[in-house]
C-alpha positions in Angstrom: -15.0 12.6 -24.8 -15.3 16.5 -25.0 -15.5 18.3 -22.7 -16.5 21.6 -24.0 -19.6 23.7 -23.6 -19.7 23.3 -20.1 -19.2 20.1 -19.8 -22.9 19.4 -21.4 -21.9 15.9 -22.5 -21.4 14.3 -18.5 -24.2 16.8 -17.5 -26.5 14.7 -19.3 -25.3 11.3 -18.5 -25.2 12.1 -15.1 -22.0 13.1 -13.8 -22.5 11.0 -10.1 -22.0 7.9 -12.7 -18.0 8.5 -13.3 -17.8 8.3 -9.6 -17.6 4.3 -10.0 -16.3 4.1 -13.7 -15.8 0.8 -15.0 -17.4 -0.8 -11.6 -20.9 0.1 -12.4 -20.9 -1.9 -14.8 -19.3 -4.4 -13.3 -21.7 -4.4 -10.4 -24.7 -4.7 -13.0 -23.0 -7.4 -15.2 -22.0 -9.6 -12.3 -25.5 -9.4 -11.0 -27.2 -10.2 -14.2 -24.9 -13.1 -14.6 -25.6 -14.2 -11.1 -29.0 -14.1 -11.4 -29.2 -15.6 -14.3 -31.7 -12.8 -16.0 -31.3 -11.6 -19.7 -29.4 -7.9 -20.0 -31.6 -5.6 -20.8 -31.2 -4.1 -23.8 -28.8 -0.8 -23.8 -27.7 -0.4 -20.5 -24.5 1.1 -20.0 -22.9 3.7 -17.2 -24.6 6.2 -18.6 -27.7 5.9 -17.7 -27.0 7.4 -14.1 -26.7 6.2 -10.9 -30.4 6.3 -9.4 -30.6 2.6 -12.1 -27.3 1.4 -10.6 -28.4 2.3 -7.0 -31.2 -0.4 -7.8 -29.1 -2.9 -9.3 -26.3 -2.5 -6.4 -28.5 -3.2 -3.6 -29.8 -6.0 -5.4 -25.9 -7.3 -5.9 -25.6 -6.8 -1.9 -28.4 -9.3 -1.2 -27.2 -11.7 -3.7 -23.5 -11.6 -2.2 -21.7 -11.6 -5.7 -17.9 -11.7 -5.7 -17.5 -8.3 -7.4 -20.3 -6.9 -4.6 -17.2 -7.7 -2.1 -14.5 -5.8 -4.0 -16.1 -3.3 -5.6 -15.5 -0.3 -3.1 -11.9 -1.1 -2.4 -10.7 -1.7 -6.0 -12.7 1.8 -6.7 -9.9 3.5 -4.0 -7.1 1.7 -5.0 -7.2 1.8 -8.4 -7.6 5.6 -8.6 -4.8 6.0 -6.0 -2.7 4.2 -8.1 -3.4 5.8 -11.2 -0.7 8.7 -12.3 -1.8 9.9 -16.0 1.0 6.9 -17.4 0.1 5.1 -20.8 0.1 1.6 -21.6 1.9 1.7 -25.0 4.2 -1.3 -25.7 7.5 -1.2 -24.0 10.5 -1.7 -25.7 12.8 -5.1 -24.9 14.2 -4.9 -22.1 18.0 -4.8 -21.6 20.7 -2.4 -21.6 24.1 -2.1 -23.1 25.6 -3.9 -19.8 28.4 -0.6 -19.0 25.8 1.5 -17.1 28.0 2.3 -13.9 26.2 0.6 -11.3 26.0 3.8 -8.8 24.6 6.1 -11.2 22.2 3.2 -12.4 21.0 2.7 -9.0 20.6 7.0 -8.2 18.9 7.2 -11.7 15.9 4.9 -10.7 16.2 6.2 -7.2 14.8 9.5 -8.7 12.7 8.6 -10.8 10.7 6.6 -8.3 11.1 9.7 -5.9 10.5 12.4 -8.6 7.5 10.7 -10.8 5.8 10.1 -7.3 5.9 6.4 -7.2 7.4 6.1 -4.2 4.4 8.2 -2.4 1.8 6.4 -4.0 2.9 2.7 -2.9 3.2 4.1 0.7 -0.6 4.8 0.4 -1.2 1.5 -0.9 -2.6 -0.4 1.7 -4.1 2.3 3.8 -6.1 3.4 0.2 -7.5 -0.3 0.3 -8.3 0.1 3.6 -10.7 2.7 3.4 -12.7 1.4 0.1 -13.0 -1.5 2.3 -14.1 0.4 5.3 -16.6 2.4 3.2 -19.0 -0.9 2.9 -20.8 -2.4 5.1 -19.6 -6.1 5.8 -21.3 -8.5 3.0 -23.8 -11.3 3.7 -20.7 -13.5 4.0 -18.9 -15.2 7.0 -17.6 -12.3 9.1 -14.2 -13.9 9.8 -13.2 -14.8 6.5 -14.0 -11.7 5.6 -12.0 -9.8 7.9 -9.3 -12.3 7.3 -9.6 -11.8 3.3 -9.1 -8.2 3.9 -5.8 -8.6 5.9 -4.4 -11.3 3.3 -5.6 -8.6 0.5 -3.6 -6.0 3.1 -0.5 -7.9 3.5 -0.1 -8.9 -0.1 0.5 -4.8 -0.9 3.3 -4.8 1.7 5.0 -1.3 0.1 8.4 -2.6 0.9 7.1 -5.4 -1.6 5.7 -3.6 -4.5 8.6 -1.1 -4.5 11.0 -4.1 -4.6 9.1 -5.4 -7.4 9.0 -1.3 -9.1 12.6 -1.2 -8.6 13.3 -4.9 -10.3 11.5 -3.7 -13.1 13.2 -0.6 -14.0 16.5 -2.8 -13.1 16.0 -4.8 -15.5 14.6 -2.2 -18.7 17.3 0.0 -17.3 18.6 2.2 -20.5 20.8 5.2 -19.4 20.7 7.6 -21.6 16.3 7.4 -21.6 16.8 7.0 -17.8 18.8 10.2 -17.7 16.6 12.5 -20.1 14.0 11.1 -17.7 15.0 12.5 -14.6 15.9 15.5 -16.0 12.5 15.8 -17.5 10.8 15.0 -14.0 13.0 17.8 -12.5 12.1 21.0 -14.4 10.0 23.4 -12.4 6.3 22.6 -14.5 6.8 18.5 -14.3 7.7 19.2 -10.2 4.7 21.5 -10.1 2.5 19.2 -11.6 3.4 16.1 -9.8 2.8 17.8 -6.4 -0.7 18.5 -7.6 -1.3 15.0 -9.0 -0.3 13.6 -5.5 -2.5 16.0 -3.8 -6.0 15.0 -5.8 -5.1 11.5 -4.9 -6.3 11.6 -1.4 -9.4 10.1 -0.3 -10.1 13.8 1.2 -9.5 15.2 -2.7 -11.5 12.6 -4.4 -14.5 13.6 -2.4 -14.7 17.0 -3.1 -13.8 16.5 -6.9 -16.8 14.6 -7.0 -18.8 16.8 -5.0 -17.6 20.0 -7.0 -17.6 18.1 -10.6 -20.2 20.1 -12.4 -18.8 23.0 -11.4 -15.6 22.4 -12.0 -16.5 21.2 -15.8 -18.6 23.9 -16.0 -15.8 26.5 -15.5 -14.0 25.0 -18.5 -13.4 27.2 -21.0 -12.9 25.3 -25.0 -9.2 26.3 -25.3 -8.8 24.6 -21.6 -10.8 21.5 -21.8 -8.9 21.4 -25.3 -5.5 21.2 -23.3 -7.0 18.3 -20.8 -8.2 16.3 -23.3 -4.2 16.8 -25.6 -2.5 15.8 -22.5 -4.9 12.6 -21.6 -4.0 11.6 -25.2 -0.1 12.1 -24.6 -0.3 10.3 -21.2 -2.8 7.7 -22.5 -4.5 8.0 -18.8 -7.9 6.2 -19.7 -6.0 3.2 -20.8 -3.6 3.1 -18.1 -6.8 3.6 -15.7 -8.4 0.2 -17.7 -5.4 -1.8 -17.4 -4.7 -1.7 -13.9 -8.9 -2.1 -12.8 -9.1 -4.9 -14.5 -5.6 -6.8 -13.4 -6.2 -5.8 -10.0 -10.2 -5.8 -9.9 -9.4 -10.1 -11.4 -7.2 -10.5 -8.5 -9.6 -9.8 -5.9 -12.4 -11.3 -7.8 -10.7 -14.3 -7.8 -9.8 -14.4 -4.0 -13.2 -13.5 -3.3 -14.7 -16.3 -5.1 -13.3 -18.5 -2.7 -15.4 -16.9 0.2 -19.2 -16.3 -1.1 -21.6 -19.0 -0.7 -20.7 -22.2 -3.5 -23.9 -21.3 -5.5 -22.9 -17.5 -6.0 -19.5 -18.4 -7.4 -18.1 -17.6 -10.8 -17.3 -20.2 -12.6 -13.6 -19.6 -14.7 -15.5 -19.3 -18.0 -17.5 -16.5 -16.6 -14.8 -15.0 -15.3 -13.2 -14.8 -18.5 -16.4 -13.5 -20.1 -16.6 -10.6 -17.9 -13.6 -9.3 -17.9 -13.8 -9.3 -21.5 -16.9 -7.3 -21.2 -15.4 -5.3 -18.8 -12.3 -3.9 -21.1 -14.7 -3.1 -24.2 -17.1 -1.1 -21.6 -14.7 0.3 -19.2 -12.6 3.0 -21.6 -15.7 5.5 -22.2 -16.2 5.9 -18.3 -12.3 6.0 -17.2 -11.8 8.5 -19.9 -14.3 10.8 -18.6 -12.7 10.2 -15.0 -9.4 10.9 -16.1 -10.2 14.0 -17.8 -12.1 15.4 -14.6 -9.5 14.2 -12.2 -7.0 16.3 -15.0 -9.4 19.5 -14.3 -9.2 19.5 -11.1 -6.1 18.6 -10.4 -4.4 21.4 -12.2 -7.5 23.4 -11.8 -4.8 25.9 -9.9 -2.0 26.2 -12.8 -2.6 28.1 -16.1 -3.1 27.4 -19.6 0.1 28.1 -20.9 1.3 26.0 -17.4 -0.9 22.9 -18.8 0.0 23.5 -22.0 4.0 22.9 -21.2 3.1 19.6 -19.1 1.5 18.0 -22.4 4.0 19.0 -24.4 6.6 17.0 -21.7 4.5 14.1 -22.4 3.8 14.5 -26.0 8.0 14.3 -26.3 9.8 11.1 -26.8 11.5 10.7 -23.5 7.4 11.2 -22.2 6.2 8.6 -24.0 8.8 6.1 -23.6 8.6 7.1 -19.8 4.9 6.7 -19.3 4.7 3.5 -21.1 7.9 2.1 -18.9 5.9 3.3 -15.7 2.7 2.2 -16.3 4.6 -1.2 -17.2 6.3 -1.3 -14.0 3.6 -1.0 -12.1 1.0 -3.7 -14.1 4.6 -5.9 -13.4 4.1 -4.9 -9.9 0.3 -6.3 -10.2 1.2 -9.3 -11.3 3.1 -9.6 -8.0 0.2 -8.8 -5.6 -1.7 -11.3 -7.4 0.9 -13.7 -7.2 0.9 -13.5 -3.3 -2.5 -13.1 -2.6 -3.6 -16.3 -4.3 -0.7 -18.2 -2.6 -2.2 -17.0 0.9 -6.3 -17.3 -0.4 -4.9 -20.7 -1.1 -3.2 -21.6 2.3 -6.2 -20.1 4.4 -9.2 -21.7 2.5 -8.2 -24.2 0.3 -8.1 -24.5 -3.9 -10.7 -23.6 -6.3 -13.9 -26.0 -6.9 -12.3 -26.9 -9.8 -9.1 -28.1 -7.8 -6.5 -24.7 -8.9 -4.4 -23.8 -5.9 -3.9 -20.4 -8.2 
């Protein structure tokens, strides 16, 4: 998705539309599906939020699972997201003579130096405020409120970094591990972490947004060139996918439980829309991810960006970003895992009987 000229190409499909990626159309799919009305013919995120304005208020009154989730999946998501691919990782397992110590300070600083240990400390207060930016749904008040604590409680950080931690335990291979904490040390990979963690505020989000054009209009070629090599080496818009539609599933699913029995999603649909949702998702999250890349480094030079792709572009960066990225889709799964368990104990199985 270039983003030379100016940034032309989002000028004209209306910047204010990346503000919601993927969950635009997930708002218009779910309330299409819901409503049982045919899709009309070419829609897509690109045709600019004053459409999706119409089809979200018309979600709100229908009281559709993904109407519940949509804001705080939006926050969470792009708090979690760090620039990390999704490429395959390699079998776990390790040669079995890595000195315990130095195993344990090796994935000690990578979870301090990469910035993973910050971001699952804003876990649950990220959720918090996607959830306080909507106004309550047409549903039952209390088991709303008492959704959103379950949904709270099952991204306990002492949990998730547990689960972060087991992960790397267990694909623990020194040497990597080693050339990867070196790598997060130099001065440009410290420089450009700090930065990252700074534009993943809900303070920096908001004036990102508010200052895209501009900021995509101060692109020069030769930068936007650089943004778009280090997406590729980071394989952000993938990464960004991934972890929407894991986590944006798991609430879905938990919701479904609360809306009113004719406005539930049957599995099948579920399935269906999720499908739908990968194959639309990538266009939008790349163009996200290459704004959030702009203005994030928006402070750093050229030659600056260009040494942080090449990081990434090495071998120890892509084995890193796909181990990362993997760690924290493992740590997903976990969240999932306890949040159905407690959906379960507080309001019963699934019409169709599933306790999970």
């Amino acid at each position: 998705m270039p983003f030379g000229r100016a940034g032309t190409y989002l000028r004209r499909a209306n910047i204010r539309s990346v503000r919601s990626g993927s969950t635009a159309v997930c708002k218009q799919r779910v309330w299409l599906l819901l409503s049982g009305s045919g899709e009309k013919k070419g829609a897509s995120v690109a045709q600019g939020m004053e459409k999706m304005n119409t089809v979200v208020i018309q979600a709100e009154h229908r009281c559709s699972p993904v109407r519940l989730c949509q804001s705080a999946l939006v926050g969470l998501v792009l708090a979690l997201w760090l620039g990390q691919g999704v490429a395959a990782l390699p079998a776990a397992g390790n040669a079995g003579n890595d000195d315990p110590t130095e195993k344990a300070a090796l994935i000690e600083q990578v979870m301090s130096l990469s910035g993973m240990d910050e971001m699952i400390v804003r876990l649950p207060d990220m959720a918090r405020t996607g959830f306080q930016q909507q106004p309550p749904p047409p549903v039952d008040r209390a088991q709303y409120e008492q959704f959103q604590e379950i949904f709270l409680t099952a991204l306990d950080p002492g949990q998730v970094r547990r689960s972060v931690v087991n992960f790397l335990d267990r694909h623990f291979d020194g040497p990597r591990f080693a050339d990867f904490a070196a790598m997060l040390n130099t001065p440009v990979a410290k420089q450009m972490t700090a930065l990252e963690l700074q534009a993943g505020t809900p303070e920096a989000g908001r004036e990102m947004m508010a200052f895209a054009n501009t900021t995509l209009g101060q692109l020069s070629a030769e930068r936007a060139e650089l943004i778009r090599r280090l997406e590729r080496a980071q394989g952000a818009a993938e990464a960004m996918v991934a972890m929407q539609v894991m986590m944006a599933r798991t609430m879905m699913e938990g919701m479904n439980r609360i809306v009113p029995q004719n406005r539930r999603l049957k599995p099948g649909q579920i399935e269906t829309f999720f499908a739908r949702m990968r194959q639309d998702s990538l266009a939008p999250a790349r163009q996200y991810a290459e704004l959030n890349m702009a203005y994030a480094y928006r402070s750093v030079s050229d030659s600056t960006l260009a040494d942080y792709a090449a990081l990434y572009e090495s071998e120890t960066g892509r084995w890193a970003t796909a181990l990362l990225v993997d760690a924290w889709l493992d740590a997903y799964r976990g969240i999932a895992r306890r949040l159905a368990q407690a959906m379960a104990e507080s309001f019963g199985p699934h019409d169709d009987g599933r306790y999970y």
